[in-house]
N, C-alpha and C positions, 0 to 999 in steps of 0.2 A: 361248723358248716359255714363256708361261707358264703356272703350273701352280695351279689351285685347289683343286686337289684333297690328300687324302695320298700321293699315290704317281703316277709317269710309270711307262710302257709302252718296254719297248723291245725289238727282235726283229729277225729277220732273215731271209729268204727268199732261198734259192737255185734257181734254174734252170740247169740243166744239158741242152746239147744236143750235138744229132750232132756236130757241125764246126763249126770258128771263124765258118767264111760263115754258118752260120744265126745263130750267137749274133750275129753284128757287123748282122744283119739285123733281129732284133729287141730289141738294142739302140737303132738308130736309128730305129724306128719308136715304142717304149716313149721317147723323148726327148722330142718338142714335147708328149707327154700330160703326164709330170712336172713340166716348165715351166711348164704352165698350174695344175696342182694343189697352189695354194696357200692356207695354211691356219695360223689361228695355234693352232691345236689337236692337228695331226700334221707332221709331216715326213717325206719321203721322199726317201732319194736312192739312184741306182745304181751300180754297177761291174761291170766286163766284165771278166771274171781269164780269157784264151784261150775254154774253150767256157761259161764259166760266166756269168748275172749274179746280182748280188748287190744286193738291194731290203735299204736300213738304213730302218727305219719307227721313227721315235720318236714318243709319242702321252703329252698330256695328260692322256687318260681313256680309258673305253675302249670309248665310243663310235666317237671320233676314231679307233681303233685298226682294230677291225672294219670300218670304212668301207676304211682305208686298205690294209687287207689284202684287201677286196673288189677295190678299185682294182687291186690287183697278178693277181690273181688274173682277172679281169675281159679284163685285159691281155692275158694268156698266153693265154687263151682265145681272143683275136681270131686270136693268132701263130699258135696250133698249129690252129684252122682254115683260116685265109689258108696256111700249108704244105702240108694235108690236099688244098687246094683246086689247087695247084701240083705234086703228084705226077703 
């Protein structure tokens, strides 16, 4: 990544759920979005630790940052309505 700036961004978001089937559920729906969300300004990648995932966001600036944290946020929002919507 490169960086023009004085300083990179880095951080980490954890989501925590009921049970492994939800996490494994919005794991695999949070994947082809990742994929496609590429960026020579941010980076994002995940992991699924049993109920938990774990969004690593690295960011050139911190534009790129706040987007990318929208992005995750944005996400979980789809998840915990599409579940709301499944009760």
């Amino acid at each position: 990544m490169s960086n023009s700036n004085y300083f990179s961004i880095k951080s980490t978001i954890e989501l925590t759920f009921k049970d492994s089937n939800t996490c494994t559920f919005a794991y695999n729906s949070f994947l082809p979005e990742l994929k496609k969300a590429k960026s020579h300004r941010s980076r994002i990648s995940m992991e699924k630790l049993n109920i938990t995932l774990i969004f690593s966001i690295e960011s050139a600036d911190i534009t790129a940052f706040r987007a990318s944290i929208s992005d995750v946020i944005s996400l979980g929002k789809i998840i915990d309505n599409t579940l709301k919507l499944c009760e």
